[in-house]
Every structure is written in C-alpha cells, then in structure tokens.
mmCIF file as gemmi writes it, N, C-alpha and C atoms, coordinates in Angstrom:
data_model
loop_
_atom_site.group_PDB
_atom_site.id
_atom_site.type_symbol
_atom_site.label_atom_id
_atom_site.label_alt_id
_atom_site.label_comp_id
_atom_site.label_asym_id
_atom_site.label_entity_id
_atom_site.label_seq_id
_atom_site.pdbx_PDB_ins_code
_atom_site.Cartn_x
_atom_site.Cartn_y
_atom_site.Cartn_z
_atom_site.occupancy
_atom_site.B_iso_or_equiv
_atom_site.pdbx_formal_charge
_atom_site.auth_seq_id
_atom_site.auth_asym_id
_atom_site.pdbx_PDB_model_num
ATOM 1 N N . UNK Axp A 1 ? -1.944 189.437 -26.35 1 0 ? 1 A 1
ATOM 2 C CA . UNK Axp A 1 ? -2.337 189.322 -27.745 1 0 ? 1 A 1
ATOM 3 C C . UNK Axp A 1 ? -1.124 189.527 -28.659 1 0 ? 1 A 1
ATOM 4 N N . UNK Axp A 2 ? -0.327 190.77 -28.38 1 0 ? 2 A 1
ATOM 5 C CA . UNK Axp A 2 ? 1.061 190.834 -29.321 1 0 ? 2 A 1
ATOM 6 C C . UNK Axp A 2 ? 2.471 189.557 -28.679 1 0 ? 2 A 1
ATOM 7 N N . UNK Axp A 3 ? 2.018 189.483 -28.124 1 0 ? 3 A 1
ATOM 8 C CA . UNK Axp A 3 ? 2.544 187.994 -27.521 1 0 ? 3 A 1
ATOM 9 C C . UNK Axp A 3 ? 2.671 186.858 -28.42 1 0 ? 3 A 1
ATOM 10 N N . UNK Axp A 4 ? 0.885 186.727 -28.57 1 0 ? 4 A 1
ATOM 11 C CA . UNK Axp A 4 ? 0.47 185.419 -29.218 1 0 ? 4 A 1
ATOM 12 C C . UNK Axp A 4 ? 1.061 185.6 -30.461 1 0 ? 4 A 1
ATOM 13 N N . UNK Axp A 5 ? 1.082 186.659 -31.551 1 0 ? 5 A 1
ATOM 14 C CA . UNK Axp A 5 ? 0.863 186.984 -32.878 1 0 ? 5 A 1
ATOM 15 C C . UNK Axp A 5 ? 2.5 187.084 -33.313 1 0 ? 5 A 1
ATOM 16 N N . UNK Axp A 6 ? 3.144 187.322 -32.252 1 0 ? 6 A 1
ATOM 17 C CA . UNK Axp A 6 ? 4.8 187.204 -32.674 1 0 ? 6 A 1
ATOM 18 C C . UNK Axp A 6 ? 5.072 185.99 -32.697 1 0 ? 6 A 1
ATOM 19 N N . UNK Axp A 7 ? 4.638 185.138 -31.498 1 0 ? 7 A 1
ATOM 20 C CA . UNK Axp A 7 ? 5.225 183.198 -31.524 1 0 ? 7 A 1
ATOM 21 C C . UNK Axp A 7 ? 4.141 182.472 -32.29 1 0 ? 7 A 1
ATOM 22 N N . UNK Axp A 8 ? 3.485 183.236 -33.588 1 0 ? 8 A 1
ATOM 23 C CA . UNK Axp A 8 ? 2.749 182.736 -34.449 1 0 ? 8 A 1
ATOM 24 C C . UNK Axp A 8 ? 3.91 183.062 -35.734 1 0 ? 8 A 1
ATOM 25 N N . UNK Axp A 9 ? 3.99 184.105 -35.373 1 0 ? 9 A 1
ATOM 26 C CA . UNK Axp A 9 ? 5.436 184.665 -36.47 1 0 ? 9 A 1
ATOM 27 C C . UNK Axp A 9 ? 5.98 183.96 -36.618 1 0 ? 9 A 1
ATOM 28 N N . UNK Axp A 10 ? 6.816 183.589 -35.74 1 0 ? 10 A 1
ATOM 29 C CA . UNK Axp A 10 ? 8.229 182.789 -35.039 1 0 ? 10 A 1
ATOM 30 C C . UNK Axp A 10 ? 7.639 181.851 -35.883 1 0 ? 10 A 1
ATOM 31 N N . UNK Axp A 11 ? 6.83 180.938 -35.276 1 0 ? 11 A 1
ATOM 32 C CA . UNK Axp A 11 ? 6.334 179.181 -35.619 1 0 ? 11 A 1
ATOM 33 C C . UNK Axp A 11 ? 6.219 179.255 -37.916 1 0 ? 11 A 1
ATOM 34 N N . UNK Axp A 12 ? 5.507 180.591 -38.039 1 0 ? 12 A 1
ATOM 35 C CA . UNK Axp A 12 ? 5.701 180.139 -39.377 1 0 ? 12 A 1
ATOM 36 C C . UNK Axp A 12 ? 6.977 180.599 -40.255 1 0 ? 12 A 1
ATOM 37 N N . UNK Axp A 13 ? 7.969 181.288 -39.432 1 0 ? 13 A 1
ATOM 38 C CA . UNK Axp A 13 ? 9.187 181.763 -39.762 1 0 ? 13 A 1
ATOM 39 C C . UNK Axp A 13 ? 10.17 180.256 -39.626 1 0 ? 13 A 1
ATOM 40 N N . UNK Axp A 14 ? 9.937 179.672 -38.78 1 0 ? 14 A 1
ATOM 41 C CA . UNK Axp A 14 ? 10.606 178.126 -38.301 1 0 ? 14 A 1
ATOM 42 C C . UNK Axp A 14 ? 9.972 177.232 -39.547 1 0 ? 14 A 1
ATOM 43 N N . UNK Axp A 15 ? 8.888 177.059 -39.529 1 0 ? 15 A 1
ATOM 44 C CA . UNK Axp A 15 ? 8.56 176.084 -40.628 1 0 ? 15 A 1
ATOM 45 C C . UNK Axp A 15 ? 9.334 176.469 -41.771 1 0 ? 15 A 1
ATOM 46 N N . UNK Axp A 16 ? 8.962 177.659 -42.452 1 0 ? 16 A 1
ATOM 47 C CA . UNK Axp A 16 ? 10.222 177.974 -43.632 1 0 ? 16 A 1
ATOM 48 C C . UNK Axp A 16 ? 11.172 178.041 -43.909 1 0 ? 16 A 1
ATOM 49 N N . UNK Axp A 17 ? 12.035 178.366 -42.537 1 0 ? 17 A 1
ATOM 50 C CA . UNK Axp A 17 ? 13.111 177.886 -42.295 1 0 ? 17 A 1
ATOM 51 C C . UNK Axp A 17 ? 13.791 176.306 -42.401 1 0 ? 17 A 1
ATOM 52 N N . UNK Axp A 18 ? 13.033 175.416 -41.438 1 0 ? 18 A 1
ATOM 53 C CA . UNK Axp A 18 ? 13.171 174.298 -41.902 1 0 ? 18 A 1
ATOM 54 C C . UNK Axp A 18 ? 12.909 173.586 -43.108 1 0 ? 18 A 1
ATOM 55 N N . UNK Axp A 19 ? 12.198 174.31 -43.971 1 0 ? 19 A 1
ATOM 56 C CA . UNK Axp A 19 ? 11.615 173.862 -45.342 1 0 ? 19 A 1
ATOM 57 C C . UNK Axp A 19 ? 12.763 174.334 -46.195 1 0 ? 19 A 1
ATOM 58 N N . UNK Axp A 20 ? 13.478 174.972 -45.932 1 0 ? 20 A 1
ATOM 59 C CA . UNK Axp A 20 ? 14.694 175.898 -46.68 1 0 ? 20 A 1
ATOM 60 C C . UNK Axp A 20 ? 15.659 174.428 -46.338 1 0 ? 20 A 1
ATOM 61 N N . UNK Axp A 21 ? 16.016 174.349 -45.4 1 0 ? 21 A 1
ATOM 62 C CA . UNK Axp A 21 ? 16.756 173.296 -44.945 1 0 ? 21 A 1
ATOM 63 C C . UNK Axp A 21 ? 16.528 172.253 -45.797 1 0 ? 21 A 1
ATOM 64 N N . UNK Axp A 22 ? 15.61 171.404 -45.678 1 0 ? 22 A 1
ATOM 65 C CA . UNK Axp A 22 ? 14.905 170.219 -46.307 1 0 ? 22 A 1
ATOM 66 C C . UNK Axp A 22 ? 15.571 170.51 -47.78 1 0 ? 22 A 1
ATOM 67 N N . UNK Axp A 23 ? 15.277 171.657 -48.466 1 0 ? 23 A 1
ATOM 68 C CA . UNK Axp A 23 ? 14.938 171.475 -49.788 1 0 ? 23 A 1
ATOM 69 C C . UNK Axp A 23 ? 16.8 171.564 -50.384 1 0 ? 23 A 1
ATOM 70 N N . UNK Axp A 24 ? 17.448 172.438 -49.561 1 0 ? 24 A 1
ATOM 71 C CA . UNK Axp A 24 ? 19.159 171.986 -49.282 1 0 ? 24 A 1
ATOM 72 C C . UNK Axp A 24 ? 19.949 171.285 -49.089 1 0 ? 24 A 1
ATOM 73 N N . UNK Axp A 25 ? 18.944 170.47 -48.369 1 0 ? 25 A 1
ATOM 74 C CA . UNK Axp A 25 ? 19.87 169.054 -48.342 1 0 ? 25 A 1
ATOM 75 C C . UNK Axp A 25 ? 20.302 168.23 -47.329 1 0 ? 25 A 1
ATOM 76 N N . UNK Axp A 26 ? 19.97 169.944 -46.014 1 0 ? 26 A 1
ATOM 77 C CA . UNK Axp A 26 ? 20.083 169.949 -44.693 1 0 ? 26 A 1
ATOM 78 C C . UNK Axp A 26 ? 19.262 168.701 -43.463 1 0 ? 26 A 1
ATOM 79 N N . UNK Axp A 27 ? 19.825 168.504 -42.449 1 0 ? 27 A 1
ATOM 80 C CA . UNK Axp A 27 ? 19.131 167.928 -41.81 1 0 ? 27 A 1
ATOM 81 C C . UNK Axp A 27 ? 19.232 168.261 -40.443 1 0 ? 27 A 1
ATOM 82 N N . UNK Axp A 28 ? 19.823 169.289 -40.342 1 0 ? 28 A 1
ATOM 83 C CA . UNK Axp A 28 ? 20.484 170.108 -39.199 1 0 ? 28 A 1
ATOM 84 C C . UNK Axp A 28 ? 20.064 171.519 -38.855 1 0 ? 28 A 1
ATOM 85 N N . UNK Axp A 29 ? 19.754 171.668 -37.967 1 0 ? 29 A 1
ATOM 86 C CA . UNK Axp A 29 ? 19.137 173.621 -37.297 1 0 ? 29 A 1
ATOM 87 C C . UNK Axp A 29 ? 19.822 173.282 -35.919 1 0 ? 29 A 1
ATOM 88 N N . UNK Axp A 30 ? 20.553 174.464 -36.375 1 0 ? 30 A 1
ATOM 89 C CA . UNK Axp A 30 ? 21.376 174.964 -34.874 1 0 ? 30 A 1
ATOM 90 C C . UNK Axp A 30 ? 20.232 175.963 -34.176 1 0 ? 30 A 1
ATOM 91 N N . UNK Axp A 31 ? 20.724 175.943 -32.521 1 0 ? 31 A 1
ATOM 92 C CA . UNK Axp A 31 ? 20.016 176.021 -32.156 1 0 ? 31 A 1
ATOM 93 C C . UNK Axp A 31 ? 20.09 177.95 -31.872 1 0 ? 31 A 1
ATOM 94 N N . UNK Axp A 32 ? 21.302 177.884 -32.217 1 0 ? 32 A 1
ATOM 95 C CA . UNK Axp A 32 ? 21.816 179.948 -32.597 1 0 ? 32 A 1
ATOM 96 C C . UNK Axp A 32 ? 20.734 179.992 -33.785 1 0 ? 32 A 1
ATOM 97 N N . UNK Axp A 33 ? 20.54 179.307 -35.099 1 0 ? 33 A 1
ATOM 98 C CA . UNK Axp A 33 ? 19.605 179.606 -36.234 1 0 ? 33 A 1
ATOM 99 C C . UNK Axp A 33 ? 18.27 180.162 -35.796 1 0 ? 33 A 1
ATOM 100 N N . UNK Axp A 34 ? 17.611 179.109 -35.046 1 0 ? 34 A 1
ATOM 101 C CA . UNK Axp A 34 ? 16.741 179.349 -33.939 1 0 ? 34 A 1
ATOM 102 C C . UNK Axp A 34 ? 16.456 180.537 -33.009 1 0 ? 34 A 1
ATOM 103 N N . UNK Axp A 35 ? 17.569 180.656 -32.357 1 0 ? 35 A 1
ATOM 104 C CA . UNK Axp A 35 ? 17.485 181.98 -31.933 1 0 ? 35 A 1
ATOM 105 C C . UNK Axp A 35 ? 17.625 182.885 -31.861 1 0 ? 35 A 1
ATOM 106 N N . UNK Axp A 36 ? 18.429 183.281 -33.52 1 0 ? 36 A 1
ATOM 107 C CA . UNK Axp A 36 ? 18.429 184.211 -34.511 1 0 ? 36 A 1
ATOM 108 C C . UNK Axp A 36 ? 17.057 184.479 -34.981 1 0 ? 36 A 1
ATOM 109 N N . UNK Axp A 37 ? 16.153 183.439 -35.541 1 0 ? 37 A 1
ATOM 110 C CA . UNK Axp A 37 ? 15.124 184.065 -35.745 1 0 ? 37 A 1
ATOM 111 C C . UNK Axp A 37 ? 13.692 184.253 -35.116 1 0 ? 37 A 1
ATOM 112 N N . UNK Axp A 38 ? 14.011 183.956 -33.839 1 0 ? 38 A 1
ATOM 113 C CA . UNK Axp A 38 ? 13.116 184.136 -32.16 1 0 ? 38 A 1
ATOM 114 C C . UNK Axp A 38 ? 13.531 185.314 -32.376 1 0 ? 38 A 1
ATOM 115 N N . UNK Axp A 39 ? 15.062 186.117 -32.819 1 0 ? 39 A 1
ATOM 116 C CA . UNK Axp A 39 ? 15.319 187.712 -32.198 1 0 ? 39 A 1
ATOM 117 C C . UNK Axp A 39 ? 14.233 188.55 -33.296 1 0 ? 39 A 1
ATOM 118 N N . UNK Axp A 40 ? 14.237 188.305 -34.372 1 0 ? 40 A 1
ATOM 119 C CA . UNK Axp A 40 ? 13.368 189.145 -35.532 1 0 ? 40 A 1
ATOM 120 C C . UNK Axp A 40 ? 11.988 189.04 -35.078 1 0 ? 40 A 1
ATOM 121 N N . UNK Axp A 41 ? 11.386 188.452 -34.632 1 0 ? 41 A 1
ATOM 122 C CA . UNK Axp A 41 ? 10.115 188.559 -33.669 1 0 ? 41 A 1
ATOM 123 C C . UNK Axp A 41 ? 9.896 188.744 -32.013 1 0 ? 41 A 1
ATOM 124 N N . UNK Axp A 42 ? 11.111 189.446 -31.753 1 0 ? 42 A 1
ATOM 125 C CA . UNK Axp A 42 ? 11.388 189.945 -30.273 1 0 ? 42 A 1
ATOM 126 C C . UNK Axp A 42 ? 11.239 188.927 -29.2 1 0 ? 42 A 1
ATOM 127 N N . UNK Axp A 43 ? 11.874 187.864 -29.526 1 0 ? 43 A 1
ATOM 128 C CA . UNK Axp A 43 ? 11.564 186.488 -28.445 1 0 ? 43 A 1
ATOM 129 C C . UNK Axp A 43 ? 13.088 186.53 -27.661 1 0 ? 43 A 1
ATOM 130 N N . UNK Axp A 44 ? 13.17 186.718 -26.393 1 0 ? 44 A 1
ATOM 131 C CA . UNK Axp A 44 ? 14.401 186.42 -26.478 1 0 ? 44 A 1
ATOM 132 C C . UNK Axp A 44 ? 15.246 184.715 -26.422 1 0 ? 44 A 1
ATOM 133 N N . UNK Axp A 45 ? 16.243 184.587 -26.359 1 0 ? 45 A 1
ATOM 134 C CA . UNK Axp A 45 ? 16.603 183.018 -27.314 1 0 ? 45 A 1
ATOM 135 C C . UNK Axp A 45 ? 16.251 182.269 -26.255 1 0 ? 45 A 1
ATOM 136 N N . UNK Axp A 46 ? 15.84 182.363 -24.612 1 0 ? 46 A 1
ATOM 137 C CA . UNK Axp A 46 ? 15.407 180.918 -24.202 1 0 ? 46 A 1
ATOM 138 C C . UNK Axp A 46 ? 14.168 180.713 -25.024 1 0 ? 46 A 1
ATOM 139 N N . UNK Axp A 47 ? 13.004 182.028 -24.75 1 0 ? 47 A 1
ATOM 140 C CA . UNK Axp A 47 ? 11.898 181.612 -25.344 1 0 ? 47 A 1
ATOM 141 C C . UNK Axp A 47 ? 11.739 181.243 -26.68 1 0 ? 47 A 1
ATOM 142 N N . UNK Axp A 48 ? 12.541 181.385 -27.62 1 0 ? 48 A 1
ATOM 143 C CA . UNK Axp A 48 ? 12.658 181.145 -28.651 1 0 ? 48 A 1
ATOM 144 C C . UNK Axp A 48 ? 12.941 179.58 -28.401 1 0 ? 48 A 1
ATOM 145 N N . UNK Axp A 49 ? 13.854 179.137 -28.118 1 0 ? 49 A 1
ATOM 146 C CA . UNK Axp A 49 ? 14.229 177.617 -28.144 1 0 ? 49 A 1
ATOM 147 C C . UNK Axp A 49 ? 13.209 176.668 -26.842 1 0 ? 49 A 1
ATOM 148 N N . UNK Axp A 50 ? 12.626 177.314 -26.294 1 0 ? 50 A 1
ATOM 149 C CA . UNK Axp A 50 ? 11.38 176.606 -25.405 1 0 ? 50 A 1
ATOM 150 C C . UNK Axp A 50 ? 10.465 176.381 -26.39 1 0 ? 50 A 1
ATOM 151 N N . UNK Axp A 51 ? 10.151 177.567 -27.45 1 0 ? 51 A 1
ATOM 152 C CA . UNK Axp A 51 ? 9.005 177.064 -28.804 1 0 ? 51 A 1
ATOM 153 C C . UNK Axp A 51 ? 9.405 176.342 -29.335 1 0 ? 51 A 1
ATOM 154 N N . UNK Axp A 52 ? 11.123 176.04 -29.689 1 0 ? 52 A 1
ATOM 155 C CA . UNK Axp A 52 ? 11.289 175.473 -31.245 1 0 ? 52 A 1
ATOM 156 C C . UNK Axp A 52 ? 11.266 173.936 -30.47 1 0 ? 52 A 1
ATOM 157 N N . UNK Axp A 53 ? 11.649 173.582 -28.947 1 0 ? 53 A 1
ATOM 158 C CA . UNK Axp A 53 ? 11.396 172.372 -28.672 1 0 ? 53 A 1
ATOM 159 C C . UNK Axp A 53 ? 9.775 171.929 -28.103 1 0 ? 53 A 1
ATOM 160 N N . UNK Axp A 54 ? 9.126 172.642 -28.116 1 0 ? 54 A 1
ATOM 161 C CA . UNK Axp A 54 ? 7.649 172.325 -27.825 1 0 ? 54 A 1
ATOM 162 C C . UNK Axp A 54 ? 6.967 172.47 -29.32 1 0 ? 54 A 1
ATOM 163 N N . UNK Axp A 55 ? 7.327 172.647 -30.16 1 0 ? 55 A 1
ATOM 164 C CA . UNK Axp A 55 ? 6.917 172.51 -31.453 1 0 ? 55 A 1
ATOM 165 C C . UNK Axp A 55 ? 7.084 171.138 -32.441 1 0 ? 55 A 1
ATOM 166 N N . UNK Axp A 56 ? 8.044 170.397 -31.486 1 0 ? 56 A 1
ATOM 167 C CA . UNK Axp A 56 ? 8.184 169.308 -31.982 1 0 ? 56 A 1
ATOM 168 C C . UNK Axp A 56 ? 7.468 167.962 -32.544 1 0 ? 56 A 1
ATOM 169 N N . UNK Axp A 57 ? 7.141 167.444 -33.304 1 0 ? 57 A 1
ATOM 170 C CA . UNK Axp A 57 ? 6.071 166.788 -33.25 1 0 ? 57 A 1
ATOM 171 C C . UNK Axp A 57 ? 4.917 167.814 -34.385 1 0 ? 57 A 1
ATOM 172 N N . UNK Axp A 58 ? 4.757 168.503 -34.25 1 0 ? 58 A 1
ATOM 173 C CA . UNK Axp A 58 ? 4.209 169.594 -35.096 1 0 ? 58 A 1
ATOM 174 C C . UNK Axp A 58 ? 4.411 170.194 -36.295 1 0 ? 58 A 1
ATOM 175 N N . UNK Axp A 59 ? 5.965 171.179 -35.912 1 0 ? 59 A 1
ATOM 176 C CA . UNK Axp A 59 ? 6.628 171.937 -37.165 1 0 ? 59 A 1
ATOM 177 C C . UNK Axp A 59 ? 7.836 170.849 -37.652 1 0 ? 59 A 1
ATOM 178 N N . UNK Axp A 60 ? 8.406 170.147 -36.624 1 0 ? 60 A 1
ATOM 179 C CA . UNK Axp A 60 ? 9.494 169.763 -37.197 1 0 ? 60 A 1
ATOM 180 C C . UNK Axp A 60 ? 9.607 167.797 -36.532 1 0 ? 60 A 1
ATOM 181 N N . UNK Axp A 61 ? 10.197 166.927 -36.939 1 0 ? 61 A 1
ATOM 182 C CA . UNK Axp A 61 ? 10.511 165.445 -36.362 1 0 ? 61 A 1
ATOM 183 C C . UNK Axp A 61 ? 12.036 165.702 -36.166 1 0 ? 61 A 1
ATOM 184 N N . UNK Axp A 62 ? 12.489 165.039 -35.513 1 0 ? 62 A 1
ATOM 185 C CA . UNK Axp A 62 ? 13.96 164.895 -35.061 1 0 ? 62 A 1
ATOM 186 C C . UNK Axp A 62 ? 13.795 164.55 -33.887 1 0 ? 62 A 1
ATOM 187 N N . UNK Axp A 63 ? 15.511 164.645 -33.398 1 0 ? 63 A 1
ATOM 188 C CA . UNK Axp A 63 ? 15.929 164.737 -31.754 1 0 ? 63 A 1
ATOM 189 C C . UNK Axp A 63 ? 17.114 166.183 -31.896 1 0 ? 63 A 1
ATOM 190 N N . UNK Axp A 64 ? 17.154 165.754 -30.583 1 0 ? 64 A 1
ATOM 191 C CA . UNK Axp A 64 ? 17.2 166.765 -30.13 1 0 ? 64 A 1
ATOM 192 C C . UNK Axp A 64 ? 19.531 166.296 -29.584 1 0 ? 64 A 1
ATOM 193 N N . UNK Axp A 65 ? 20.27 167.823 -30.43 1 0 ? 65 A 1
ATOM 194 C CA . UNK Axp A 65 ? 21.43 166.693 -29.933 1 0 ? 65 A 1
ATOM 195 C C . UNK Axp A 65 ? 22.028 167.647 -29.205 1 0 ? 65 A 1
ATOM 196 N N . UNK Axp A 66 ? 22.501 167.139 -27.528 1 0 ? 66 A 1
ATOM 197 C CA . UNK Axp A 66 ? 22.871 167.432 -26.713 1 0 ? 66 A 1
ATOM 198 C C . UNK Axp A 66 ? 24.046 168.169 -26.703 1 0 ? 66 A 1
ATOM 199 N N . UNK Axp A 67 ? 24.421 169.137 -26.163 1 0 ? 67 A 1
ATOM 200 C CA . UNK Axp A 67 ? 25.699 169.631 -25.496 1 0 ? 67 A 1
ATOM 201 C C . UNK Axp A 67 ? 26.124 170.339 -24.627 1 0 ? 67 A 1
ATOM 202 N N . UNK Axp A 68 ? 27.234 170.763 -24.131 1 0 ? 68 A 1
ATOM 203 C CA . UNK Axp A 68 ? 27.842 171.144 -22.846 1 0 ? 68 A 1
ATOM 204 C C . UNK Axp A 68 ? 26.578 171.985 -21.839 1 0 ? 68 A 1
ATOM 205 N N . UNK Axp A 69 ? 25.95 172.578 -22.558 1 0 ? 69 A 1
ATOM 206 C CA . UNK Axp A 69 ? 24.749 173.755 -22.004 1 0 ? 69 A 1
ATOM 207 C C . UNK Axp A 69 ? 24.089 173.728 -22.196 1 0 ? 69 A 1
ATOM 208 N N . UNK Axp A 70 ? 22.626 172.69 -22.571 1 0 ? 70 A 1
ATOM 209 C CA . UNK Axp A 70 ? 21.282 172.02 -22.913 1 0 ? 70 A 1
ATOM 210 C C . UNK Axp A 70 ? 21.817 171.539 -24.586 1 0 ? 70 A 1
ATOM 211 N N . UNK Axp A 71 ? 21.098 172.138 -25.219 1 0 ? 71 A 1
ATOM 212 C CA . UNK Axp A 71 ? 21.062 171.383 -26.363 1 0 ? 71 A 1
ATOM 213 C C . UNK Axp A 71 ? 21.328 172.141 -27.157 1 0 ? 71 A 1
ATOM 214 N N . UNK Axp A 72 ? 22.344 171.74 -28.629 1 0 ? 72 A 1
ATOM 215 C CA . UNK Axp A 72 ? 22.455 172.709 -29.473 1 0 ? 72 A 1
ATOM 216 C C . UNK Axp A 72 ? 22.178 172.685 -30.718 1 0 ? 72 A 1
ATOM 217 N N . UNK Axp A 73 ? 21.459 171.64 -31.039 1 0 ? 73 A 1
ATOM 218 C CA . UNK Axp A 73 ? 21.198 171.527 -32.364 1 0 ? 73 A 1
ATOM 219 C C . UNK Axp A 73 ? 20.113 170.44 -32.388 1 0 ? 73 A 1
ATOM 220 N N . UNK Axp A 74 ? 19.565 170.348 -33.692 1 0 ? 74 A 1
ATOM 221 C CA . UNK Axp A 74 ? 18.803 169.584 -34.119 1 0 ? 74 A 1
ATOM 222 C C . UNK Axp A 74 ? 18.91 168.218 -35.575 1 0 ? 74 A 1
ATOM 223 N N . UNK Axp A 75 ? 18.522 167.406 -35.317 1 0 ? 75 A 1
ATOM 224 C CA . UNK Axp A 75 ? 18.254 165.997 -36.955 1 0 ? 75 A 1
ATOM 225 C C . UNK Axp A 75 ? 17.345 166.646 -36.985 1 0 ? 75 A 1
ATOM 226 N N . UNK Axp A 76 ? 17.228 166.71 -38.444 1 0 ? 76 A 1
ATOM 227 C CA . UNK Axp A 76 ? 15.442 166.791 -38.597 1 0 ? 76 A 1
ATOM 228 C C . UNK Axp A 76 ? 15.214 165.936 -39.468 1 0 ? 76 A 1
ATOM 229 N N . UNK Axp A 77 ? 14.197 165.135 -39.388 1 0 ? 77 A 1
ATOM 230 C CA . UNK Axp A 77 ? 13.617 163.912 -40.196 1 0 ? 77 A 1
ATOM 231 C C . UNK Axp A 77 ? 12.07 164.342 -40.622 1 0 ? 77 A 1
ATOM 232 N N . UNK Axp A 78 ? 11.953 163.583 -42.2 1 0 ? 78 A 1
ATOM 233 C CA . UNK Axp A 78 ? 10.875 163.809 -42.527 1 0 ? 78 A 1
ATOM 234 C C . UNK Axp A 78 ? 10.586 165.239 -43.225 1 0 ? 78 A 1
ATOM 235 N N . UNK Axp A 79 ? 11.662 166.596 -43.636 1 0 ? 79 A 1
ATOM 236 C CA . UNK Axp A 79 ? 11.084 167.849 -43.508 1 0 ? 79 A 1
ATOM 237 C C . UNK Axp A 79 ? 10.226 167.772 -45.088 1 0 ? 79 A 1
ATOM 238 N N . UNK Axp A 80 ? 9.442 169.053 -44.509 1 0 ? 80 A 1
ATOM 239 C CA . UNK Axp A 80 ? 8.377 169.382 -46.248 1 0 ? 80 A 1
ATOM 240 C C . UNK Axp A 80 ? 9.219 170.143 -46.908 1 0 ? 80 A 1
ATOM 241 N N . UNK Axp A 81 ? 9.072 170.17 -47.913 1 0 ? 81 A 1
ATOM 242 C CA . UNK Axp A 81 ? 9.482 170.905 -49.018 1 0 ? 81 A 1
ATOM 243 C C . UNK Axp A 81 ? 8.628 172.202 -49.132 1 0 ? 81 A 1
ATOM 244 N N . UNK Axp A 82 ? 8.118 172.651 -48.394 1 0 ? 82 A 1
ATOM 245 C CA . UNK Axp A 82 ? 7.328 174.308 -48.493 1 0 ? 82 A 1
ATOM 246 C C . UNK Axp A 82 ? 7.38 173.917 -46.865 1 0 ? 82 A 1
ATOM 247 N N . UNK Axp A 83 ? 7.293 175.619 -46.359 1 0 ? 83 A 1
ATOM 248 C CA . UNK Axp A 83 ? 6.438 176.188 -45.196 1 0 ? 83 A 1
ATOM 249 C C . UNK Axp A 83 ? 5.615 176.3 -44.877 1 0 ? 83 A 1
ATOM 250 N N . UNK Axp A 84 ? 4.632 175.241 -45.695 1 0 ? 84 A 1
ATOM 251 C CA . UNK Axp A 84 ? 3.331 175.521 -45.419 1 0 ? 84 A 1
ATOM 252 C C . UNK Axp A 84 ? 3.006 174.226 -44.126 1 0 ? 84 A 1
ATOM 253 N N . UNK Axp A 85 ? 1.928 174.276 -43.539 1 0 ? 85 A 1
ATOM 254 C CA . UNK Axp A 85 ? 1.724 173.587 -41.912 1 0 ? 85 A 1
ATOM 255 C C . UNK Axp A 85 ? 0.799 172.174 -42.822 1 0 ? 85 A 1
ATOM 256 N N . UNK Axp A 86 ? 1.285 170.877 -41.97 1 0 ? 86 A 1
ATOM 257 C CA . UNK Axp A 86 ? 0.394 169.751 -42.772 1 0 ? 86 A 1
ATOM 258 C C . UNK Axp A 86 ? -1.255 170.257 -42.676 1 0 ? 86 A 1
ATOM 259 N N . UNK Axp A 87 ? -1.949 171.307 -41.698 1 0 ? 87 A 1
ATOM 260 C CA . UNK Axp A 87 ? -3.154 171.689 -41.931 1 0 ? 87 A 1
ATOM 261 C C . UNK Axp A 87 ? -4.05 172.464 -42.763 1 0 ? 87 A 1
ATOM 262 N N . UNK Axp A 88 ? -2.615 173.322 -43.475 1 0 ? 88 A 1
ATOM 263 C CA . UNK Axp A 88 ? -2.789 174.184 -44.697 1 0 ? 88 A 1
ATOM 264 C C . UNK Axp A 88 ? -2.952 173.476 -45.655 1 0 ? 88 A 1
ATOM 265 N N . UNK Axp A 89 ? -2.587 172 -45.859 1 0 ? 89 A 1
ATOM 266 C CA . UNK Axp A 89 ? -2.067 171.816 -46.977 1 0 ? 89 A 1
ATOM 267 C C . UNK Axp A 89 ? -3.127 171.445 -48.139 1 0 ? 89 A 1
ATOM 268 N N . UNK Axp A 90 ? -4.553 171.529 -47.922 1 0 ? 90 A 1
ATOM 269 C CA . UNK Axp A 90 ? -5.873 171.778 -48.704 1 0 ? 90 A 1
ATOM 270 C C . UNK Axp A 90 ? -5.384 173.128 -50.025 1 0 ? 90 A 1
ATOM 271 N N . UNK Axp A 91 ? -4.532 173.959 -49.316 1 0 ? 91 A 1
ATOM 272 C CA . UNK Axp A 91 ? -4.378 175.637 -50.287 1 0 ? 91 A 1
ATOM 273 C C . UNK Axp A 91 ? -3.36 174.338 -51.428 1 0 ? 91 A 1
C-alpha cells in the first residue's frame, strides 16, 4: 500500500515536472531529473526510470534517446501546460 501511494507521488510529481518543462520551453528530461525525483519519494533510480518509461503514452509522448548505458534522456512532444492528468481535466 505505501508502495502504491509513493509511485502515485512520483507519477504526479513527473507530470509537473514535465508541465514545468513544457511551459519553459523545454523538450527534454534527463533521465538523472527523473531520478532525482523517484529519490524524494524513496524509489530508487532503476525503479524510478522503469515508471517514467512505462508511463509513456500516459504522463508524457516522446522517445526515448539512447546512450552508452540504456537511455538517458527524453523528447517530449505534445506536453500540457499544468500537471494536471488528461482525466482530471473536468476540475
């Protein structure tokens, strides 16, 4: 249960994050950003970056850009301008 309620954290800590991005100008999340803020909800950074790439399609559009040691960064296409989830978006 404190499991679930932290990588609920995480997921709406990522959306705002990326919405911060978006509204900057950004189109880029490293994948350290990521697992900087997997650490503030006690994830450690694989699990953190196993969410932020299974979230895809969901919180964020992009690809995914490769390097020496899986992947280190992200495009992001499409971001919202708030943190709020396209299912919230009735509030």
């Amino acid at each position: 249960m404190e499991g679930t309620r932290r990588r609920r954290e995480f997921e709406e800590a990522l959306r705002s994050a990326i919405a911060k991005l978006g509204r900057e100008g950004n189109d880029r999340i490293d994948r350290s950003y990521i697992e900087e803020i997997g650490q503030r909800y006690d994830l450690d950074p694989d699990e953190a970056s196993k969410l932020f790439v299974k979230s895809r399609g969901e919180i964020w559009q992009g690809e995914l850009i490769e390097g020496e040691s899986g992947w280190e960064a992200a495009t992001l296409e499409n971001v919202p301008s708030t943190g709020i989830s396209p299912e919230d978006s009735s509030v």
